[in-house]
C-alpha positions as CSV (number, residue, x, y, z in Angstrom):
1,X,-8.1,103.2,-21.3
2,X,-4.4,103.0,-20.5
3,X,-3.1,99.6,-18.8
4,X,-1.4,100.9,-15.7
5,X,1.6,97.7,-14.1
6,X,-0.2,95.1,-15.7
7,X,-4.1,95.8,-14.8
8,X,-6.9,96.0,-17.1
9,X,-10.2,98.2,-17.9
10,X,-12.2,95.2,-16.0
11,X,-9.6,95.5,-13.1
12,X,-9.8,99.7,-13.2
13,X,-14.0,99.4,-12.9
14,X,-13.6,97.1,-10.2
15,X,-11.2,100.0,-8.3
16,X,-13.7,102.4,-8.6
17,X,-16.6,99.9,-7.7
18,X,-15.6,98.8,-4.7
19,X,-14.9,102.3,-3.1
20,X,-18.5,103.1,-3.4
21,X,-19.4,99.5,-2.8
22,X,-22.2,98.9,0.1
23,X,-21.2,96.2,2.2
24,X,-17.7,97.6,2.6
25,X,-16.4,96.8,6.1
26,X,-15.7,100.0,7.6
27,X,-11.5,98.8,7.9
28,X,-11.5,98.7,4.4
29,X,-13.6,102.3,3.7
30,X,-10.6,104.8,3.0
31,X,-13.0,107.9,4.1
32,X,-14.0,106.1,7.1
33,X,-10.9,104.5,8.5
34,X,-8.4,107.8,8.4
35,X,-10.2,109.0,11.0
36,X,-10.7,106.4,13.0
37,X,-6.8,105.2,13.1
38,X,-6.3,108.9,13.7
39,X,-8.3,109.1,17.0
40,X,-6.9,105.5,17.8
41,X,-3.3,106.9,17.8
42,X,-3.8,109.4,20.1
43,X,-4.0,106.4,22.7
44,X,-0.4,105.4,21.9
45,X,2.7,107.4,22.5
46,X,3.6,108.9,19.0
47,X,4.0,112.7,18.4
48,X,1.8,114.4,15.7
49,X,4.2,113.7,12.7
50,X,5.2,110.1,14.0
51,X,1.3,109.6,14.4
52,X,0.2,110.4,10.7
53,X,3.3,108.6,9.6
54,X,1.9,105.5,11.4
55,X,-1.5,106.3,10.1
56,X,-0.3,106.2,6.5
57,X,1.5,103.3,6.5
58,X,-1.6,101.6,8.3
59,X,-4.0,103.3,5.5
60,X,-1.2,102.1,2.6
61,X,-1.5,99.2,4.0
62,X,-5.1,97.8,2.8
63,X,-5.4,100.4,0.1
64,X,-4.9,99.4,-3.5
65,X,-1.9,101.1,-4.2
66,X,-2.8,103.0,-7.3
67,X,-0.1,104.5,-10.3
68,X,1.4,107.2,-8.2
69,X,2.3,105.2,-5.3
70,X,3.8,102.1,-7.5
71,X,7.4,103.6,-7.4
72,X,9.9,100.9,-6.9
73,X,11.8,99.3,-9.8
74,X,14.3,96.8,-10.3
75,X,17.2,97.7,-7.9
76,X,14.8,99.4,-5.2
77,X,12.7,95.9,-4.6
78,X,16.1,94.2,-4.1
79,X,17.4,96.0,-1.7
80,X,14.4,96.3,0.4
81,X,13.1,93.2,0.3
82,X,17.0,91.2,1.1
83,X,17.4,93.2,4.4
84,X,15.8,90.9,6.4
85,X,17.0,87.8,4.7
86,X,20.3,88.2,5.1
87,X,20.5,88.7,8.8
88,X,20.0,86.1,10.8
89,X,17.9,83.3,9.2
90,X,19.8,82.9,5.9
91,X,22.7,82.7,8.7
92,X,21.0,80.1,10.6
93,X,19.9,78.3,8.0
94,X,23.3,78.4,6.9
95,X,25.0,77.7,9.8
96,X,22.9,74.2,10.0
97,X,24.0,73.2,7.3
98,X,27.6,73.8,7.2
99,X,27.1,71.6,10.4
100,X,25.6,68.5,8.6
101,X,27.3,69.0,5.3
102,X,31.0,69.1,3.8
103,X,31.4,72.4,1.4
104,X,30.3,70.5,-2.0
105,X,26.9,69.5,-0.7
106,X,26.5,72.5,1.2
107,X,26.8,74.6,-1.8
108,X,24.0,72.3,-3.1
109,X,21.5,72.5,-0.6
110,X,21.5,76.1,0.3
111,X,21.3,77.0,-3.4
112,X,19.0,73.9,-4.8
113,X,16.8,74.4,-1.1
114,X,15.9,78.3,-1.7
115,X,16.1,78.9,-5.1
116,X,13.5,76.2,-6.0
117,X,10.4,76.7,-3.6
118,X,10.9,80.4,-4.7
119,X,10.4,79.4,-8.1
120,X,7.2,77.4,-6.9
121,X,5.8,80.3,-5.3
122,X,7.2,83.4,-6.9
123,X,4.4,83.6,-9.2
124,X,1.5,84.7,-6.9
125,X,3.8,88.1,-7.0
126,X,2.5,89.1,-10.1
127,X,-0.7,88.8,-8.1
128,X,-0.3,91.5,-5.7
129,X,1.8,93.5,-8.5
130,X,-1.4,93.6,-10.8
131,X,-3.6,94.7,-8.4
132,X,-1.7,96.8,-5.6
133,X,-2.8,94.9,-2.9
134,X,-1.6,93.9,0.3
135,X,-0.6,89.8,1.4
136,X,-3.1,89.2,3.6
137,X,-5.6,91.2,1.8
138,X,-5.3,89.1,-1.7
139,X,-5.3,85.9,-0.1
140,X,-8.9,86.5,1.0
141,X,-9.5,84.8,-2.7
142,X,-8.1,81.3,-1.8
143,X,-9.1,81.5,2.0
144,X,-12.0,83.5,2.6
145,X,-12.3,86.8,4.4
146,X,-12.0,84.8,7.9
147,X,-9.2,82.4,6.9
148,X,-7.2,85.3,5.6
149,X,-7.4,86.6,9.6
150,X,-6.7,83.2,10.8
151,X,-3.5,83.1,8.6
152,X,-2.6,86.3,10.1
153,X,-2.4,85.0,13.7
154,X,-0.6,82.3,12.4
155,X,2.4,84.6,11.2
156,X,2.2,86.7,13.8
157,X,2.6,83.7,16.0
158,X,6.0,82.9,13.7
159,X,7.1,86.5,13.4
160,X,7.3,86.4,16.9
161,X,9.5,83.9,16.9
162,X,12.2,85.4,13.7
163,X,12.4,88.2,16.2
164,X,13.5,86.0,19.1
165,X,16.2,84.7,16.4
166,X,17.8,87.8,15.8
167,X,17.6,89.5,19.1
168,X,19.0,85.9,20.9
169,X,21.6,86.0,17.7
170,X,22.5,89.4,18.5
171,X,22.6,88.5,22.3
172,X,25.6,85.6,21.7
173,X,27.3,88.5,19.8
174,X,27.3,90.5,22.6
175,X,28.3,87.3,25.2
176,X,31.5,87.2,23.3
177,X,31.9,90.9,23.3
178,X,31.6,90.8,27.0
179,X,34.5,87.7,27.0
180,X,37.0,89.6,25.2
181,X,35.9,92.7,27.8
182,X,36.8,90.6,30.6
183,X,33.7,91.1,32.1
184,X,32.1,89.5,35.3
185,X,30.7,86.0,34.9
186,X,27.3,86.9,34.5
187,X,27.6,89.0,31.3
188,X,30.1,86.6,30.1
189,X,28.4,83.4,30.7
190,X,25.9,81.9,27.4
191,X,23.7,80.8,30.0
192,X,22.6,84.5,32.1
193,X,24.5,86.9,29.7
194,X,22.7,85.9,26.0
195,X,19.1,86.4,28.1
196,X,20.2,89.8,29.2
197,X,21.2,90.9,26.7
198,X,18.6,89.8,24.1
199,X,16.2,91.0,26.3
200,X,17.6,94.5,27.0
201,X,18.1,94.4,23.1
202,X,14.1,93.3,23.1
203,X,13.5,96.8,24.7
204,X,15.8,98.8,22.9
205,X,14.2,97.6,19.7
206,X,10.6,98.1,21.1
207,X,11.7,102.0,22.3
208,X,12.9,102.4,19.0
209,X,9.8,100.8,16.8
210,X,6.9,102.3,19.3
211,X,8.5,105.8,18.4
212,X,7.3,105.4,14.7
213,X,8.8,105.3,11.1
214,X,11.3,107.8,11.4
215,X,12.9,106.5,14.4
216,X,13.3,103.1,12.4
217,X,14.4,105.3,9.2
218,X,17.4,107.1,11.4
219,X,18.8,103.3,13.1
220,X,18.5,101.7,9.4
221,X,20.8,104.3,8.3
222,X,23.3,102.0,10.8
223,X,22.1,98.7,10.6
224,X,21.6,97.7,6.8
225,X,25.2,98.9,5.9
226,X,26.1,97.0,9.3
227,X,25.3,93.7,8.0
228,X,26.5,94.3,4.4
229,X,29.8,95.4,6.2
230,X,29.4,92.4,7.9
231,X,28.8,90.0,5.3
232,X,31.1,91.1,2.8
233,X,34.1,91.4,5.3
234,X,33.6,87.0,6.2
235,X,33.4,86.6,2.4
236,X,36.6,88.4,2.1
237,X,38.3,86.9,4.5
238,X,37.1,83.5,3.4
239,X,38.2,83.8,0.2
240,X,41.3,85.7,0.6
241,X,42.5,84.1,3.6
242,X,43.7,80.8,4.1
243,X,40.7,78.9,4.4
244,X,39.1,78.1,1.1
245,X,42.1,75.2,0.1
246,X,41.0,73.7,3.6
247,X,37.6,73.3,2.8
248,X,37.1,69.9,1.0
249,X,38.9,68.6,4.1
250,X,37.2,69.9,6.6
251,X,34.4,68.1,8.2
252,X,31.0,69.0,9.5
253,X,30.6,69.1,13.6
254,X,27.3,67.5,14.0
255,X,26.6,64.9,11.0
256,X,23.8,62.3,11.4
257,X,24.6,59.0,11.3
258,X,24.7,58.9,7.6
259,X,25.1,61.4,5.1
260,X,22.3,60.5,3.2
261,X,20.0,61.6,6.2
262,X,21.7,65.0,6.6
263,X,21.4,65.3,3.4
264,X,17.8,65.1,3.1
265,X,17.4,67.3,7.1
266,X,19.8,70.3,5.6
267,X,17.9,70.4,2.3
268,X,14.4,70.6,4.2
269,X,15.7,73.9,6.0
270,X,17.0,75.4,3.4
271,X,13.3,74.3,1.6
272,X,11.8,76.0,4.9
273,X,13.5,79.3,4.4
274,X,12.7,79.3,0.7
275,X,8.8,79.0,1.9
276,X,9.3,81.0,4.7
277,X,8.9,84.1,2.0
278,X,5.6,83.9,1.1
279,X,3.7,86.3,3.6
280,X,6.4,88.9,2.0
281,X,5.3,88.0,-1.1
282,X,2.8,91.2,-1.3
283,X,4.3,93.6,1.1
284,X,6.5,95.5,-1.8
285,X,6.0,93.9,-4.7
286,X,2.5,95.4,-4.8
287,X,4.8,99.1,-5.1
288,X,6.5,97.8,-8.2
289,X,6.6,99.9,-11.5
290,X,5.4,96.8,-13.2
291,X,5.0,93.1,-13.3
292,X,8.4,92.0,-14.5
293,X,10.4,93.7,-12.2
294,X,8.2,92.5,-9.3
295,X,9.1,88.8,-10.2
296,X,12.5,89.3,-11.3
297,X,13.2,90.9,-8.0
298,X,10.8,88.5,-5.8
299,X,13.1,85.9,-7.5
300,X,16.8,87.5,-7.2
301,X,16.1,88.6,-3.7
302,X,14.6,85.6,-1.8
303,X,15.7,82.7,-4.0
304,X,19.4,84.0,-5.2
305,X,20.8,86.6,-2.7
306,X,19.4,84.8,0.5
307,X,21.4,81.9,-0.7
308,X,24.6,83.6,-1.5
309,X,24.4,84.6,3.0
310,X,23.5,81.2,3.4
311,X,26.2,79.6,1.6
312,X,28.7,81.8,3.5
313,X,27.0,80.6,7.0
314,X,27.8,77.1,5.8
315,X,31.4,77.8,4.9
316,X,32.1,79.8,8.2
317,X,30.5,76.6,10.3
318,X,32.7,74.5,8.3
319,X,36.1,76.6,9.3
320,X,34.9,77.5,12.8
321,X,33.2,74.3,14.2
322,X,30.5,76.1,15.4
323,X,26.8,76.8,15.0
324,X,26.6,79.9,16.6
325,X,27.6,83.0,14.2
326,X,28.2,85.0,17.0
327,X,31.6,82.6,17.4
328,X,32.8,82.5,14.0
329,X,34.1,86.0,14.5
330,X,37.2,85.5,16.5
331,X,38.5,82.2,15.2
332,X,37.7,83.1,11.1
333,X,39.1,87.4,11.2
334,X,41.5,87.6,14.6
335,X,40.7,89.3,17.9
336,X,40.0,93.3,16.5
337,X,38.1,92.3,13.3
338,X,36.3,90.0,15.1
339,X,35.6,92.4,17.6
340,X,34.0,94.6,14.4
341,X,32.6,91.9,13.1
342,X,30.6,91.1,16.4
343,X,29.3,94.8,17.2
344,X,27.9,95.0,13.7
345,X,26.6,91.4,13.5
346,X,24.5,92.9,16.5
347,X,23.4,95.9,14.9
348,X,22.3,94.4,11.9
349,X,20.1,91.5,13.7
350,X,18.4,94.4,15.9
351,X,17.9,96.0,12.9
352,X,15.9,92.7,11.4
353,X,14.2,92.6,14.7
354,X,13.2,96.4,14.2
355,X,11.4,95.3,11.0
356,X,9.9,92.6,11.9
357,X,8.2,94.2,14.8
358,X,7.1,97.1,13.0
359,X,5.5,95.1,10.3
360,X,3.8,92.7,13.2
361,X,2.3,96.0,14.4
362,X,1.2,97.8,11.6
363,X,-0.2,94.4,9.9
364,X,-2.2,94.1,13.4
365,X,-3.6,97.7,13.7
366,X,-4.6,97.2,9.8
367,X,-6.7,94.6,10.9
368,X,-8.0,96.5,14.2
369,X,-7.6,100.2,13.4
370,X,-9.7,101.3,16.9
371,X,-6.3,99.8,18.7
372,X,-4.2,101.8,20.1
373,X,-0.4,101.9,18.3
374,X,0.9,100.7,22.2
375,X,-2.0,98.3,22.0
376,X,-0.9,96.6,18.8
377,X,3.1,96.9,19.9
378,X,2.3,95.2,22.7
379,X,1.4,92.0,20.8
380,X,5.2,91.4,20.1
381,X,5.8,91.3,24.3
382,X,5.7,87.5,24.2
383,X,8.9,87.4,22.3
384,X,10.4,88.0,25.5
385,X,9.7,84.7,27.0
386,X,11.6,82.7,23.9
387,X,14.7,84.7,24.8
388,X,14.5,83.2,28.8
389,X,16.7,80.4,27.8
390,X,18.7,78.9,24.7
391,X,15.8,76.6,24.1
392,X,13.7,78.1,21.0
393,X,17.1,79.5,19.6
394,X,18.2,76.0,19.3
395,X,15.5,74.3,17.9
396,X,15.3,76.6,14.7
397,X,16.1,73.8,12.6
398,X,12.7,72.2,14.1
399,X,11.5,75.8,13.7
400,X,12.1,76.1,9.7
401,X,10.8,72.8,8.9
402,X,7.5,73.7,10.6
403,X,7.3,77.1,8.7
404,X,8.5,75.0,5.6
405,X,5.1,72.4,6.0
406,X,2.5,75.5,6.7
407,X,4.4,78.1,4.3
408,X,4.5,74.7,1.7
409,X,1.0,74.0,2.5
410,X,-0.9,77.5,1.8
411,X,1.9,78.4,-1.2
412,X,0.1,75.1,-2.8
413,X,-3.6,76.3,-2.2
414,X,-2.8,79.9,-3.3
415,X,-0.9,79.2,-6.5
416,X,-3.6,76.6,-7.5
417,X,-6.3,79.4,-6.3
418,X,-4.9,82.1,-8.3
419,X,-3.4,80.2,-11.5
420,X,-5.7,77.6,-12.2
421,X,-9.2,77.9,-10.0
422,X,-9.7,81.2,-11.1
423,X,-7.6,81.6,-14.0
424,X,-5.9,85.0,-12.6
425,X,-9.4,86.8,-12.8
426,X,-9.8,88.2,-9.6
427,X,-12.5,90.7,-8.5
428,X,-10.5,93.6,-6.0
429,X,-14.5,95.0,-5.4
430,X,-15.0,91.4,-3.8
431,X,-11.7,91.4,-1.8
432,X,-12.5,94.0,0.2
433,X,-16.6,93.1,0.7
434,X,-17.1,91.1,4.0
435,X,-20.0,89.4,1.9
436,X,-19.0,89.1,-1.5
437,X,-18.0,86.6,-3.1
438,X,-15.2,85.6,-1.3
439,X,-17.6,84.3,2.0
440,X,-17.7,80.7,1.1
441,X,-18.8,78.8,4.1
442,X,-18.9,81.6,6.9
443,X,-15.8,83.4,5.8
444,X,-13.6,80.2,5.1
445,X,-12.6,78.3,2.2
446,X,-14.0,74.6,2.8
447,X,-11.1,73.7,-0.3
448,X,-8.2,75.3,1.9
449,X,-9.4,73.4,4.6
450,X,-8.8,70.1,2.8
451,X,-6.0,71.2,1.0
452,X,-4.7,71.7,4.3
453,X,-5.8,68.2,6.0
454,X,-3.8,66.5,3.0
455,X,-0.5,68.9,3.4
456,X,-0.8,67.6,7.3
457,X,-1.1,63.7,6.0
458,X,1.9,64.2,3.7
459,X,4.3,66.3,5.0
460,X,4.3,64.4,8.5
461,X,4.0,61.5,7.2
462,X,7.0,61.6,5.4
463,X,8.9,63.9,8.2
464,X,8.3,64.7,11.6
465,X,10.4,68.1,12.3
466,X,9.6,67.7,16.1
467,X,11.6,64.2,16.5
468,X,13.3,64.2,13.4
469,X,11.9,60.9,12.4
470,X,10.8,60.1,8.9
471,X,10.0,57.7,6.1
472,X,12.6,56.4,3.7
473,X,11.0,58.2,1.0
474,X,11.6,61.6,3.1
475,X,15.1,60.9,2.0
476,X,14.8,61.1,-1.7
477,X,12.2,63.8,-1.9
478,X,11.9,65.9,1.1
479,X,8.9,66.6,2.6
480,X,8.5,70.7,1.9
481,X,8.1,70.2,-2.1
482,X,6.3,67.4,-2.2
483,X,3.3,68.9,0.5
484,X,3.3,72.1,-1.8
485,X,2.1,69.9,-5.0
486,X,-0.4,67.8,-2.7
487,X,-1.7,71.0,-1.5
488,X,-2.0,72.4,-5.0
489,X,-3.6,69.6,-6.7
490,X,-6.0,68.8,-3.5
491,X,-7.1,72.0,-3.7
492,X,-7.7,72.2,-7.6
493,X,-9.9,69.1,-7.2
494,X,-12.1,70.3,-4.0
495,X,-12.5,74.0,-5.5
496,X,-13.6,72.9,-9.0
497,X,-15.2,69.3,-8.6
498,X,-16.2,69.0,-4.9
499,X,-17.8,72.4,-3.0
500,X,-17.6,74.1,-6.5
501,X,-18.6,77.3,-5.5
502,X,-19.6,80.2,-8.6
503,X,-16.6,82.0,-8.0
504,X,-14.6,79.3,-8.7
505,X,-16.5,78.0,-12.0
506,X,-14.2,80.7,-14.4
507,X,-14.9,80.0,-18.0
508,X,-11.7,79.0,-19.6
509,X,-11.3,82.4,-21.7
510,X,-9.7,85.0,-19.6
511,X,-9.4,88.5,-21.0
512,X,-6.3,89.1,-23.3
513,X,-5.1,91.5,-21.4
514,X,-4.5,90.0,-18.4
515,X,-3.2,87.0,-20.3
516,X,-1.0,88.7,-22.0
517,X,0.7,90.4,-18.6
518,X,1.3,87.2,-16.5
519,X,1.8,83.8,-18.8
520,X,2.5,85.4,-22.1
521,X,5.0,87.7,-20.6
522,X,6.7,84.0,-18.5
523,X,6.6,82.1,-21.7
524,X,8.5,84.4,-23.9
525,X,11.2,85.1,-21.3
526,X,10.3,88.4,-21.0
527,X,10.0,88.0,-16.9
């Protein structure tokens, strides 16, 4: 039988199995859920078409994508999977470090801090490439069928709080829209004016997302070439301008007290953001053509392009003295490009926030399909209360290095899961049976629990992101990187020496084919 993106005959039976399979939940039962998610709809507020659209995507969504719906190559993965990236996190993450850091080890740290736990954790794409399945879905393998739902309450918890980012980004831009307006005190002032307006933007971006996928297809028509606009206008002016022989000389606003310390604080964002990835690991890689171009653009996307934004944050902090993006504009491209520069820095951020929350939702009413859509858009409402004050917004850097230790943490357990506990022999029959193999200890993974309890001993041992304490070793090896190895190791050892449960005793021969599409393809360079 014909290999189809990497999968095998074994991997093909297992397709068909599970479909007829017994103990199938009845989420996870493709005749069974259409109509259940179709009648759950009709409690929200979508029309007909916007209602099966919804439906699809919620269907697509735990399906194994099969050979006809794996349509993206190369180029299409990249620019899908960067839009989010380059609004405002890589920005922020930028931005933080352009405060701590001259240009030189700026440059560094951005590049060095995403690039790197990309390449730690990149591999687990060819995971959902093989078998077309969904994030939360595969990692049922590593953390049982209940962990799996427990780590999805855990990013909704965070997305909840990227979507504050960009919609309190967005609302700065508009505070110094409303300055250069003239207008009265209240729109004009950080402290009442970037709450309004990030909350009005809040509701615009809810009206927008609760209308379904087309809505969101007309306003991305607006707000991806908004921030590319955006983004490529500061790197011209930065580079043709007058800035870039300044740069050596210029120093950062808000340095710790020694340079080895920012250092080691800017490097753990950007390490953050490079983890921060993970849950998008699956989402479109598992519609690639094939394997290579899954990593390849997995790779580019997070670990490269993300980078390239954040390196501009940095410079931009470094010329304007200031955190916030929102003020670059004026100081860095004069009052009328800045002006430009601020309406589509807002665009593109309620664009990101548009994603986000559509994701959130969908991702939700996968998991509860007898919710109605309203229902599951209403779990992004407590977003608003992190846009009531600059507070959240300006702790991000606490934020990042708190996604960087759980990201780190579960990146460990699921690489060592995948790679070496199982040996990349995964049953997709299993995945998606409530009482396969996959049950462990009533639906969680004892091993991820202890992988876990060690990430917690090491990463805040060496670093707490809370009071910005930390060891001296913190200093020389971060505390991200070296959590994601404790994970993976701790893990390794409980699955295979400690609960060893059968699913994790794999024989050391795994089937040439599969092999051959994952390490054989890595080793000769191929991917």
């Amino acid at each position: 039988m014909e290999r189809c993106c990497g999968s095998n005959n074994r991997n093909e039976h297992d397709y068909t199995v599970f479909s007829r399979h017994t103990h199938l939940t009845l989420e996870y039962h493709a005749e069974s859920v259409l109509p259940i998610l179709e009648n759950a709809s009709k409690g929200g507020v979508l029309m007909p078409k916007q209602s099966s659209a919804v439906t699809n995507d919620v269907a697509f969504g735990f399906l194994p994508t099969d050979k006809k719906g794996r349509i993206f190559g190369f180029t299409d993965l990249i620019l899908v999977q960067v839009v989010v990236g380059l609004s405002a996190f890589g920005l922020l993450t930028g931005a933080y470090t352009g405060s701590m850091l001259g240009s030189s080890q700026s440059f560094a740290a951005t590049l060095f801090g995403n690039a790197f736990p990309m390449f730690l954790i990149a591999p687990i794409i060819l995971f959902f490439a093989r078998y077309g399945i969904d994030t939360f879905v595969g990692f049922r393998s590593s953390l049982g069928y209940k962990g799996a739902n427990v780590f999805f309450f855990v990013f909704l918890i965070l997305t909840l709080g990227y979507i504050a980012i960009a919609l309190f980004m967005a609302g700065e831009a508009l505070v110094e829209l409303a300055v250069w307006l003239n207008m009265p005190s209240f729109f004009a002032s950080p402290g009442t004016g970037t709450p309004f307006f990030s909350i009005s933007l809040f509701a615009v971006t809810f009206l927008i997302t609760v209308r379904g996928p087309a809505a969101i297809r007309k306003f991305n028509l607006f707000a991806v070439p908004a921030f590319i606009l955006f983004l490529v206008g500061l790197i011209a002016i930065i580079v043709f301008g007058q800035h870039i022989p300044a740069l050596n000389s210029l120093l950062p606003v808000e340095p710790f007290e020694t340079n080895s310390r920012s250092l080691a604080i800017a490097l753990e964002i950007n390490i953050g953001l490079g983890f921060s990835w993970l849950p998008y690991l699956g989402q479109y890689s598992r519609l690639a053509k094939n394997e290579k171009h899954a990593f390849k653009a997995g790779f580019y996307s997070y670990g490269v392009i993300v980078s390239l934004a954040a390196i501009v944050a940095a410079l931009s902090t470094l010329i304007a003295g200031s955190l916030s993006p929102a003020s670059w504009m004026m100081p860095i491209a004069g009052p009328y490009a800045g002006l430009i520069g601020l309406l589509l820095l807002t665009v593109a951020n309620v664009g990101a926030a548009i994603f986000l929350m559509y994701s959130q939702t969908v991702s939700f009413k996968t998991l509860y399909p007898k919710k109605t859509w309203l229902f599951s858009m209403g779990t992004t409402i407590p977003t608003v209360f992190l846009l009531l004050s600059a507070t959240f917004y300006n702790a991000f850097g606490s934020f990042i290095a708190v996604i960087s230790f759980i990201m780190a943490s579960l990146g460990g357990i699921i690489i060592s899961d995948y790679f070496f506990v199982k040996k990349q022999k995964i049953s997709l029959r299993h995945l998606y049976d409530t009482e396969g193999n996959y049950t462990y200890w009533k639906g969680i993974n004892p091993s991820a629990l202890v992988a876990i309890a060690v990430s917690i001993l090491v990463y805040w041992g060496l670093y707490n992101p809370l009071t910005f304490n930390s060891s001296n070793l913190f200093l020389y090896m971060s505390a991200g990187i070296p959590t994601y190895f404790a994970a993976l190791i701790s893990y390794y050892v409980s699955a295979k020496y400690i609960f060893k449960y059968e699913v994790d005793q794999v024989s050391n021969t795994v089937d040439a084919p599969a092999q051959e599409t994952a390490t054989t393809l890595i080793s000769k360079g191929e991917i």
